[in-house]
PDB file as gemmi writes it, atoms N, CA and C in Angstrom:
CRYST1    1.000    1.000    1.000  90.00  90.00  90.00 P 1                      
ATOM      1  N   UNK A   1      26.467 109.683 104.776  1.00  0.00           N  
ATOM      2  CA  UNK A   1      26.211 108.609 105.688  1.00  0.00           C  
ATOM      3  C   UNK A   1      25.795 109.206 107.022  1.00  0.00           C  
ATOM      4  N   UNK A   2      24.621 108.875 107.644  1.00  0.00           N  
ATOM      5  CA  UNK A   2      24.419 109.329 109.295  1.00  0.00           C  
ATOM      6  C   UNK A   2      24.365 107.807 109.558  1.00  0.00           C  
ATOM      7  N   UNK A   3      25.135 108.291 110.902  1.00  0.00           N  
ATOM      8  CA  UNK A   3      25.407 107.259 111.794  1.00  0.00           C  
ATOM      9  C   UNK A   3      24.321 107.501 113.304  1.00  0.00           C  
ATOM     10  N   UNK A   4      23.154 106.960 113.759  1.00  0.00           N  
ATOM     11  CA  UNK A   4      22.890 107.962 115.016  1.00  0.00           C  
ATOM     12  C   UNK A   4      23.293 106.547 115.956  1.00  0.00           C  
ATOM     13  N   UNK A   5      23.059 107.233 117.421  1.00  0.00           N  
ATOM     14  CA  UNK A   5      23.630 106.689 118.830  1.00  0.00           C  
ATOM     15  C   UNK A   5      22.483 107.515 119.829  1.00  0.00           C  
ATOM     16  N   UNK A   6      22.240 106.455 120.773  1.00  0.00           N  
ATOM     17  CA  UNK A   6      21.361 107.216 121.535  1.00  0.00           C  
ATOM     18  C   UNK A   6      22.507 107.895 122.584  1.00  0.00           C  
ATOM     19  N   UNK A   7      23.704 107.165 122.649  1.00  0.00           N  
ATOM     20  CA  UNK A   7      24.779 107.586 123.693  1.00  0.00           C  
ATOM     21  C   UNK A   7      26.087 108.246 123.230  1.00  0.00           C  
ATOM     22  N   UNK A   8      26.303 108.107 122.047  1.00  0.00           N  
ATOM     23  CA  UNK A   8      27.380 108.888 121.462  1.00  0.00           C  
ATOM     24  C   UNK A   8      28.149 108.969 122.139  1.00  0.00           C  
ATOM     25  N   UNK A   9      29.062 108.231 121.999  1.00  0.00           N  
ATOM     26  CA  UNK A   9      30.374 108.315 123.204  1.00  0.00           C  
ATOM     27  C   UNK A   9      31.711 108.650 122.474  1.00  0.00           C  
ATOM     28  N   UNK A  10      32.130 108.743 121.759  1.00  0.00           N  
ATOM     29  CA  UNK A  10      33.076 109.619 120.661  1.00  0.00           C  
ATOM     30  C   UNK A  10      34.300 109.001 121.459  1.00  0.00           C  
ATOM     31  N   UNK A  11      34.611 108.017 121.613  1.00  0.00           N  
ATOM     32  CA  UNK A  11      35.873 107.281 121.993  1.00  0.00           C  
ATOM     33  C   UNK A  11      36.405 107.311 120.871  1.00  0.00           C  
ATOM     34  N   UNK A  12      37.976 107.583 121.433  1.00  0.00           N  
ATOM     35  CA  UNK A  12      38.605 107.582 119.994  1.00  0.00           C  
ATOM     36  C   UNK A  12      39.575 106.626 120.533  1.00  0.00           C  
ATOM     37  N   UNK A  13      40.610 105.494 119.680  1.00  0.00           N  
ATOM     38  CA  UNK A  13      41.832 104.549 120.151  1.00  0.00           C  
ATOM     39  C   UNK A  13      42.187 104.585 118.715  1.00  0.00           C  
ATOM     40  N   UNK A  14      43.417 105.119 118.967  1.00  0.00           N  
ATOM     41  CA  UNK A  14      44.917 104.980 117.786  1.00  0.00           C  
ATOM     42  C   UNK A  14      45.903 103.736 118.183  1.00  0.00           C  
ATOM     43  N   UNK A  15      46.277 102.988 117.245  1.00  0.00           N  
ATOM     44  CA  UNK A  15      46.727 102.034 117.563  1.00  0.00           C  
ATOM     45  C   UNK A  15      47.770 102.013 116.194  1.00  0.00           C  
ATOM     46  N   UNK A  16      48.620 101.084 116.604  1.00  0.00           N  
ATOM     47  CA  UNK A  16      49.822 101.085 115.085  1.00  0.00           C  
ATOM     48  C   UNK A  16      49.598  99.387 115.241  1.00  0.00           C  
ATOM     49  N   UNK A  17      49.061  98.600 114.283  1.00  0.00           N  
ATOM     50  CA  UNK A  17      48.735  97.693 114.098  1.00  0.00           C  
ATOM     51  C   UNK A  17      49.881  96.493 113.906  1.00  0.00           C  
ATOM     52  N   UNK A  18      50.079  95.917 115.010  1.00  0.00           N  
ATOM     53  CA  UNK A  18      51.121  94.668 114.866  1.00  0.00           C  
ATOM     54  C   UNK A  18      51.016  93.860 113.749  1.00  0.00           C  
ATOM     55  N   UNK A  19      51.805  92.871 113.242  1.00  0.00           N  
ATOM     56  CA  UNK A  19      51.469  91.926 112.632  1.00  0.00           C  
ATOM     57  C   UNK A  19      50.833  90.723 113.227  1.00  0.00           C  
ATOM     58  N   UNK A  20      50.000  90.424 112.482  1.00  0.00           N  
ATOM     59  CA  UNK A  20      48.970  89.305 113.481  1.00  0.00           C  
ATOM     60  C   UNK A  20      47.243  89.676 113.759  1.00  0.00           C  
ATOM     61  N   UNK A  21      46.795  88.998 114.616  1.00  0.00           N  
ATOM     62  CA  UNK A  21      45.722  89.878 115.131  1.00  0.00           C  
ATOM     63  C   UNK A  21      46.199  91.103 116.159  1.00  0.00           C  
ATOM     64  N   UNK A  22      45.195  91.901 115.913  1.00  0.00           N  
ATOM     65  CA  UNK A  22      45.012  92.892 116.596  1.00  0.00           C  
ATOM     66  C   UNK A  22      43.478  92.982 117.660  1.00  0.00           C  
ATOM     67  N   UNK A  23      43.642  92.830 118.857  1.00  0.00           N  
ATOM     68  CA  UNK A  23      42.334  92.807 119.894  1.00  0.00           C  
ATOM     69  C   UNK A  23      41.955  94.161 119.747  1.00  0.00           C  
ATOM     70  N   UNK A  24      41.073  94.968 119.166  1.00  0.00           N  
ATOM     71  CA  UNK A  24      40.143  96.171 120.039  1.00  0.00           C  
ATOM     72  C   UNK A  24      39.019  96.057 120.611  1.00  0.00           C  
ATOM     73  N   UNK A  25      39.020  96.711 122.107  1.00  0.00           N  
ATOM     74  CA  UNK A  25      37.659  96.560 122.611  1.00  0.00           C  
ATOM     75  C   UNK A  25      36.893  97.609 122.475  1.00  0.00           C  
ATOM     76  N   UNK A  26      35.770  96.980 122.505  1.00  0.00           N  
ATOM     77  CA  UNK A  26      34.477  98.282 122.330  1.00  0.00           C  
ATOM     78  C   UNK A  26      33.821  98.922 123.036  1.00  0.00           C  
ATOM     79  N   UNK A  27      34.272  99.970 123.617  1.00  0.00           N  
ATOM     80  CA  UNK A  27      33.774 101.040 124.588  1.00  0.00           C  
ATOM     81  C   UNK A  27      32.113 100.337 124.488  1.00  0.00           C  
ATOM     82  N   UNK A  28      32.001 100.262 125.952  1.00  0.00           N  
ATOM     83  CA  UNK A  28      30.545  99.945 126.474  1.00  0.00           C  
ATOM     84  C   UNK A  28      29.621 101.495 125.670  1.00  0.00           C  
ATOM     85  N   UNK A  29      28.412 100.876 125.249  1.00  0.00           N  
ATOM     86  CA  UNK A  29      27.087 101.809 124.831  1.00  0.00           C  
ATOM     87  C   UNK A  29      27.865 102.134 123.204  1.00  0.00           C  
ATOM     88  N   UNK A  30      28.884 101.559 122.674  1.00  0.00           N  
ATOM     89  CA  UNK A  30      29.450 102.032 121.047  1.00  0.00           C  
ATOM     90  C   UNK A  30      27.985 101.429 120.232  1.00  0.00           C  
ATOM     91  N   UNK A  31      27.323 102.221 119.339  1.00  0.00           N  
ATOM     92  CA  UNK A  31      26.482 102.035 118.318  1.00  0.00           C  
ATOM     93  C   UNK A  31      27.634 101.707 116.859  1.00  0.00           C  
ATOM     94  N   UNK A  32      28.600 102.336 116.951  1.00  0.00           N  
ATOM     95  CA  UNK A  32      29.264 102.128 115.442  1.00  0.00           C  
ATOM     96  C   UNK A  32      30.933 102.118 116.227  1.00  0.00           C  
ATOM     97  N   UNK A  33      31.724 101.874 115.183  1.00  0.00           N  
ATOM     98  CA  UNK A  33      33.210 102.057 114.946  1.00  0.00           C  
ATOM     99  C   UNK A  33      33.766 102.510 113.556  1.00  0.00           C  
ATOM    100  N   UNK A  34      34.221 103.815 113.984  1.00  0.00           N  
ATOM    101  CA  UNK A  34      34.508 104.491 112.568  1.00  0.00           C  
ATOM    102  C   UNK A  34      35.800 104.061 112.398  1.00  0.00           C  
ATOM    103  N   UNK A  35      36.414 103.286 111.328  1.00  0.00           N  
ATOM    104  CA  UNK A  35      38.335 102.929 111.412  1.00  0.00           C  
ATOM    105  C   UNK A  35      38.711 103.610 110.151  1.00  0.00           C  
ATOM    106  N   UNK A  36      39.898 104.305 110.733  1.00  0.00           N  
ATOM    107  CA  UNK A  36      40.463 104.960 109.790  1.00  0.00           C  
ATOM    108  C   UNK A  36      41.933 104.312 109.387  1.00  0.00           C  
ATOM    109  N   UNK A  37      42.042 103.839 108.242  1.00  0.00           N  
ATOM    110  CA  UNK A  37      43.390 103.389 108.631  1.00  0.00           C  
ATOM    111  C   UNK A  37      44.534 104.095 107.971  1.00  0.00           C  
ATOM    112  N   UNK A  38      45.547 104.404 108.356  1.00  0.00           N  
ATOM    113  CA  UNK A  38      46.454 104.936 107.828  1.00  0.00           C  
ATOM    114  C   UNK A  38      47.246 105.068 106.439  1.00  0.00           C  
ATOM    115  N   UNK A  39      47.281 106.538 105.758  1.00  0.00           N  
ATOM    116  CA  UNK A  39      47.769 106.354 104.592  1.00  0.00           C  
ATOM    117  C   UNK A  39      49.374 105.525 104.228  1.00  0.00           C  
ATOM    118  N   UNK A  40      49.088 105.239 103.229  1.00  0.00           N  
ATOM    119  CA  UNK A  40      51.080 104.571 103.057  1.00  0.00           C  
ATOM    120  C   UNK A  40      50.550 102.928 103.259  1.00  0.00           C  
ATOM    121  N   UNK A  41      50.029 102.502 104.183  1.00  0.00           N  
ATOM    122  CA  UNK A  41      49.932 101.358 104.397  1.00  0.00           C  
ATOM    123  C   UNK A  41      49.800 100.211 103.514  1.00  0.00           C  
ATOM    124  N   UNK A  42      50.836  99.111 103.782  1.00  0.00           N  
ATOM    125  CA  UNK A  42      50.862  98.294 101.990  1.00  0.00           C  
ATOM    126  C   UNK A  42      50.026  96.885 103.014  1.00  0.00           C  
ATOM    127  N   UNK A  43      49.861  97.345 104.107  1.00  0.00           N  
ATOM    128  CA  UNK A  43      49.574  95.337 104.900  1.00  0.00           C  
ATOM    129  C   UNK A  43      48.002  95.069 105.030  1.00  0.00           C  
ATOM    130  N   UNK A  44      48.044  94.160 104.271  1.00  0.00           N  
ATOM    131  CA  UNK A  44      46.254  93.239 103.811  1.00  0.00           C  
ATOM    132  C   UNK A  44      45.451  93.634 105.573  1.00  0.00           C  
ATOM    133  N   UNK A  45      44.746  93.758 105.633  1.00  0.00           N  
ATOM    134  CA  UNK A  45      43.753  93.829 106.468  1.00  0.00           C  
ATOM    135  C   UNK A  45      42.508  92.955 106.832  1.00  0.00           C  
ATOM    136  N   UNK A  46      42.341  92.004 107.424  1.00  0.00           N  
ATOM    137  CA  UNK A  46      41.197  91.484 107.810  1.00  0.00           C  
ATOM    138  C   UNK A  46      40.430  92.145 109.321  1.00  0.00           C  
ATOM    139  N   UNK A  47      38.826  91.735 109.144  1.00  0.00           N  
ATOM    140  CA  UNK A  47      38.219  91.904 110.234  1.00  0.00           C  
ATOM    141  C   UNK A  47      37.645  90.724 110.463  1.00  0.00           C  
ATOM    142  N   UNK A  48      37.851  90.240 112.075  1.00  0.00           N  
ATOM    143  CA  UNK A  48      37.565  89.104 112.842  1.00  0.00           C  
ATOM    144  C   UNK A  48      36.964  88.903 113.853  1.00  0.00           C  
ATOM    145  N   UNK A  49      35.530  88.406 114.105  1.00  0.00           N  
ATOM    146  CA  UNK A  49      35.320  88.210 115.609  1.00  0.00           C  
ATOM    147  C   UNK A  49      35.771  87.348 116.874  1.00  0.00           C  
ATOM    148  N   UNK A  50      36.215  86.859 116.095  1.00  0.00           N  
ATOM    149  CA  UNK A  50      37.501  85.765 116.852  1.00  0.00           C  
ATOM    150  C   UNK A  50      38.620  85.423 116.056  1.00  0.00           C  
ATOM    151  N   UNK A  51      39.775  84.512 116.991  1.00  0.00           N  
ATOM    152  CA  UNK A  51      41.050  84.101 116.737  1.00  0.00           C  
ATOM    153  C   UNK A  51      41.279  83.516 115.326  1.00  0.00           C  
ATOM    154  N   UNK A  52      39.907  82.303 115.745  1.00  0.00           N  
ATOM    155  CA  UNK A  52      40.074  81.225 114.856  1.00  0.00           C  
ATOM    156  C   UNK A  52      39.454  81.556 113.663  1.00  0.00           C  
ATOM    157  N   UNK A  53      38.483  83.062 113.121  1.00  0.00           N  
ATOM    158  CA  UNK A  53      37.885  83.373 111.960  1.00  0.00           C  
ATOM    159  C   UNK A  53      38.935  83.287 110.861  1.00  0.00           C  
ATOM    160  N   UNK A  54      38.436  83.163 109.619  1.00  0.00           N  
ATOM    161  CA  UNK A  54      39.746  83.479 108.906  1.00  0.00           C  
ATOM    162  C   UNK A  54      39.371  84.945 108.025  1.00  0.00           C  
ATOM    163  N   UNK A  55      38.037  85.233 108.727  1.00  0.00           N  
ATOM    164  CA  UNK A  55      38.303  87.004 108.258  1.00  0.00           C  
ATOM    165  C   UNK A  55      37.538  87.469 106.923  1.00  0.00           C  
ATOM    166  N   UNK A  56      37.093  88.744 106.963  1.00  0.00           N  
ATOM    167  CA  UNK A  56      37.240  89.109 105.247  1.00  0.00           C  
ATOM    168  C   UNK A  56      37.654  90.245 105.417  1.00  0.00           C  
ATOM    169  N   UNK A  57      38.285  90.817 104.120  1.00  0.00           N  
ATOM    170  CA  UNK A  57      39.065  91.513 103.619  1.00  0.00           C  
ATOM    171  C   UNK A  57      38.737  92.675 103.535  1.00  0.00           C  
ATOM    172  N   UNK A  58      39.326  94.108 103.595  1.00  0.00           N  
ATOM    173  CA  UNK A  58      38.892  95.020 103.660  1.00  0.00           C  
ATOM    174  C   UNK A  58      39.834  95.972 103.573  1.00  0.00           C  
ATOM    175  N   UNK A  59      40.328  97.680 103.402  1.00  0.00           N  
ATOM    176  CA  UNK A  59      40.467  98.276 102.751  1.00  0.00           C  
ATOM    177  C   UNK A  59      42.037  97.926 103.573  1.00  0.00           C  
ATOM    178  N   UNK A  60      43.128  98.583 102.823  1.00  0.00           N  
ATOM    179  CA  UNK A  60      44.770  98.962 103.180  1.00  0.00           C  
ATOM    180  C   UNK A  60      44.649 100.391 103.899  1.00  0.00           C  
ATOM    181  N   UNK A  61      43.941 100.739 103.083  1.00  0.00           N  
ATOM    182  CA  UNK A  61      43.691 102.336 103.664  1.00  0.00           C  
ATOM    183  C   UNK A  61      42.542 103.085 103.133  1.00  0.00           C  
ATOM    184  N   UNK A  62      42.541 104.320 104.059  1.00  0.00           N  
ATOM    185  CA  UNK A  62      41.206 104.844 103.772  1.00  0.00           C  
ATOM    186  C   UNK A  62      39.991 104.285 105.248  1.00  0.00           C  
ATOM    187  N   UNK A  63      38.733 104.164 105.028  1.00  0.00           N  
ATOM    188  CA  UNK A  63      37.727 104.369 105.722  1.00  0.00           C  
ATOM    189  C   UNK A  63      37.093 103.025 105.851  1.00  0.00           C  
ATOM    190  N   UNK A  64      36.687 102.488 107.030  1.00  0.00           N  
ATOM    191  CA  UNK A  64      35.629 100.810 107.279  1.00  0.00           C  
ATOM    192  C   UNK A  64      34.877 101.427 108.292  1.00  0.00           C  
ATOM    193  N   UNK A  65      33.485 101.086 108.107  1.00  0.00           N  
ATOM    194  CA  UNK A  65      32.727 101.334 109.046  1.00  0.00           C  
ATOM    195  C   UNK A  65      32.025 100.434 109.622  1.00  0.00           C  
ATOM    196  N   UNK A  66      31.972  99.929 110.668  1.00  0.00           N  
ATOM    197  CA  UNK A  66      30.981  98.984 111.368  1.00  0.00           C  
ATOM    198  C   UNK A  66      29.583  99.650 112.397  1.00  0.00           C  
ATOM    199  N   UNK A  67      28.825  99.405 111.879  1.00  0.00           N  
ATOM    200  CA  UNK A  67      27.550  99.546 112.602  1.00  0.00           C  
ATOM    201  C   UNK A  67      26.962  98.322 113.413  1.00  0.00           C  
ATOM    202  N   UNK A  68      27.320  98.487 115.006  1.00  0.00           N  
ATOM    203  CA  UNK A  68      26.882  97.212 115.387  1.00  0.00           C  
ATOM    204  C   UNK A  68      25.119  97.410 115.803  1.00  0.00           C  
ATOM    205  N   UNK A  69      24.562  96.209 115.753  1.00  0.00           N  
ATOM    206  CA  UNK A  69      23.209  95.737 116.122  1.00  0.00           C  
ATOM    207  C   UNK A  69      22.833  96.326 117.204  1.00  0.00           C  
ATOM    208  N   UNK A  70      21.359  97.259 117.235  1.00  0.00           N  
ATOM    209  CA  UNK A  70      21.116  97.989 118.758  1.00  0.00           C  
ATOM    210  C   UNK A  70      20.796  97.049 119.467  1.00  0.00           C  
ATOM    211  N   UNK A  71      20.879  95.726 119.621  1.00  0.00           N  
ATOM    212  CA  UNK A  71      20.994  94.522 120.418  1.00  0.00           C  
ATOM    213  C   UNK A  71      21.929  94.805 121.622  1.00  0.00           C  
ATOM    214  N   UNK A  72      23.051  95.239 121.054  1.00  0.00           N  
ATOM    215  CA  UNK A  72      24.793  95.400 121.574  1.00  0.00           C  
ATOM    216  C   UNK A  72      25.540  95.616 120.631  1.00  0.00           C  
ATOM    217  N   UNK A  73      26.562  96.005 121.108  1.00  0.00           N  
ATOM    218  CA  UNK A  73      28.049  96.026 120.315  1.00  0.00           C  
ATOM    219  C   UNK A  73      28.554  94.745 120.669  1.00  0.00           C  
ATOM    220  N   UNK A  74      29.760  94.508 120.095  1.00  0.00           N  
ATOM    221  CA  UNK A  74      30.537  92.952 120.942  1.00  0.00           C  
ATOM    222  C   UNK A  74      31.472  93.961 121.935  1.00  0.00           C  
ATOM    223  N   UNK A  75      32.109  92.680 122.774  1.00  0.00           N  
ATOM    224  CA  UNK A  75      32.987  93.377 123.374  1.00  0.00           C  
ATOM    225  C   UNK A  75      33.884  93.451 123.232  1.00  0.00           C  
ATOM    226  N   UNK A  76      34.473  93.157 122.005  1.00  0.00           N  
ATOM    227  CA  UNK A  76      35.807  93.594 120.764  1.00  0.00           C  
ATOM    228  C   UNK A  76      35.864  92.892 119.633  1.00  0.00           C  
ATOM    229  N   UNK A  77      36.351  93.150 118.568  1.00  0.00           N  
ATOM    230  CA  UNK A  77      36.434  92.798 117.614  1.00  0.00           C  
ATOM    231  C   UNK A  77      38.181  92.488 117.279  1.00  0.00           C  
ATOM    232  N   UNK A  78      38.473  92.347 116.141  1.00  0.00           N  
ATOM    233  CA  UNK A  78      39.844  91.740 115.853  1.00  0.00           C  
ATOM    234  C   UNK A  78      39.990  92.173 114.229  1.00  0.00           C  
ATOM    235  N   UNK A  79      41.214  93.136 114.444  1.00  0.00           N  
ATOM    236  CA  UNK A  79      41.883  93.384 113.181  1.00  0.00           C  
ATOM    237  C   UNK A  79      42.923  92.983 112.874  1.00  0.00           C  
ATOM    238  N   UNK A  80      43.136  92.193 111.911  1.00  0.00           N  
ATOM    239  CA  UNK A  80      44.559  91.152 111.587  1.00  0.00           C  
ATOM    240  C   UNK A  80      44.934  92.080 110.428  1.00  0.00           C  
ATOM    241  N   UNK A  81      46.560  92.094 110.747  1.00  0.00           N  
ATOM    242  CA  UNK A  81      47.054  93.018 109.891  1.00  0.00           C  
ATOM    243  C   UNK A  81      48.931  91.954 109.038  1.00  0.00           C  
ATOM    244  N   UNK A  82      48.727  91.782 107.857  1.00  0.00           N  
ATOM    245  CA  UNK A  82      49.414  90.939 107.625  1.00  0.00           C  
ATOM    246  C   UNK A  82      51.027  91.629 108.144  1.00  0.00           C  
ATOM    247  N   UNK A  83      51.029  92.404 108.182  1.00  0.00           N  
ATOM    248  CA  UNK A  83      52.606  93.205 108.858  1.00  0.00           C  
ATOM    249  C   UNK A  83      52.421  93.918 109.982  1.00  0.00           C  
ATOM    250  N   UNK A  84      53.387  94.237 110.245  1.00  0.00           N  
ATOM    251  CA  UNK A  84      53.592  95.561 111.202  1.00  0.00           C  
ATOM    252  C   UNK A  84      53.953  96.662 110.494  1.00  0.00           C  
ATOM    253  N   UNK A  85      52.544  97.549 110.817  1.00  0.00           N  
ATOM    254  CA  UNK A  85      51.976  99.066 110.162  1.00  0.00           C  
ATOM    255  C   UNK A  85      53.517  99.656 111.010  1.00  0.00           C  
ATOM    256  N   UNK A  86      54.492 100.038 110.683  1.00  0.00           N  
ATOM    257  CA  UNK A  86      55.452 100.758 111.180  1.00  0.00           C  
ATOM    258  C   UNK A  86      55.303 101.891 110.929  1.00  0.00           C  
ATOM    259  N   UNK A  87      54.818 103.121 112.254  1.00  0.00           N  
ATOM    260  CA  UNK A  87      55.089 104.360 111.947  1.00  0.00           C  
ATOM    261  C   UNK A  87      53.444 104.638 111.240  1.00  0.00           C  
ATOM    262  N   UNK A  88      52.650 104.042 111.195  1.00  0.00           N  
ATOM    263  CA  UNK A  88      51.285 104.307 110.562  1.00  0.00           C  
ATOM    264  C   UNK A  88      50.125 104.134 111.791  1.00  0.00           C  
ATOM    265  N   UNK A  89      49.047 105.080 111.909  1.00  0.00           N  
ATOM    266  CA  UNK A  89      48.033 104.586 112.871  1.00  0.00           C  
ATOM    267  C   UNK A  89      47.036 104.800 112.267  1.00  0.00           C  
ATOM    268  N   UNK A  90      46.387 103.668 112.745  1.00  0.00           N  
ATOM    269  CA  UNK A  90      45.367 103.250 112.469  1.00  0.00           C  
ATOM    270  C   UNK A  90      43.961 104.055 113.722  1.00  0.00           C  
ATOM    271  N   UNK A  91      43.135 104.690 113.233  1.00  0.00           N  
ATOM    272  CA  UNK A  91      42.555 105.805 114.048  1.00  0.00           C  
ATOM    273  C   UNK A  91      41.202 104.890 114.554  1.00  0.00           C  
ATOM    274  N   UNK A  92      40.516 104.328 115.766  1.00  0.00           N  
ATOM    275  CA  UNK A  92      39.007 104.165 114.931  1.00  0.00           C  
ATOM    276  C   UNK A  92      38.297 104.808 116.330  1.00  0.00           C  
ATOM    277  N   UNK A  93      37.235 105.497 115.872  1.00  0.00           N  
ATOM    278  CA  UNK A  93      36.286 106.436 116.653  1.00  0.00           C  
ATOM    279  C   UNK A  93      34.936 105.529 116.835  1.00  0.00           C  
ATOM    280  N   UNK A  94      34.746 105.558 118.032  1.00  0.00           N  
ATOM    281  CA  UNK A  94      33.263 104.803 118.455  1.00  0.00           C  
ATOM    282  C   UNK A  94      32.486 105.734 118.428  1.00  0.00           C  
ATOM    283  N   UNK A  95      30.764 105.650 117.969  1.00  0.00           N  
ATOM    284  CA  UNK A  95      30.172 106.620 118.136  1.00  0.00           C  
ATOM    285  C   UNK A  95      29.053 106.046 118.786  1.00  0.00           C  
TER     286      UNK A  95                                                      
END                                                                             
């Protein structure tokens, strides 16, 4: 997989994922978001652009990649995590 960026900004945010939504914002000039989510993890995962989405589904663990539109990135996205990831982080790298 190549990912390119004219700005490559290699932000990285670890987060241990509450139950509920989860707000991340997106480093200004992000072309992608690499999410890594933590091994062990048993809690369903959705991705949301808002509150009121009801989401689709996507991995427990392992690797999601979002490539946003060279339009823009948003200025966060929303990961709903049916538990609290206790003790697990969830890694995701902007590029």
């Amino acid at each position: 997989m190549t990912i390119t960026s004219a700005t490559a900004i290699g932000a990285v945010t670890d987060v241990v994922l509450a139950a509920g939504d989860n707000t991340i914002t997106v480093p200004s000039g992000a072309s992608a978001a690499i999410i890594q989510f933590g091994a062990g993890s048993t809690s369903v995962k959705k991705l949301k652009g808002a509150g009121a989405d009801t989401g689709i589904t996507v991995t427990k663990i392992g690797t999601c990649v979002l490539h946003f539109d060279a339009a823009g990135a948003p200025a966060n996205f929303i990961i709903n995590s049916s538990a609290l990831d206790t003790g697990i982080t969830t890694e995701i790298t902007f590029v």
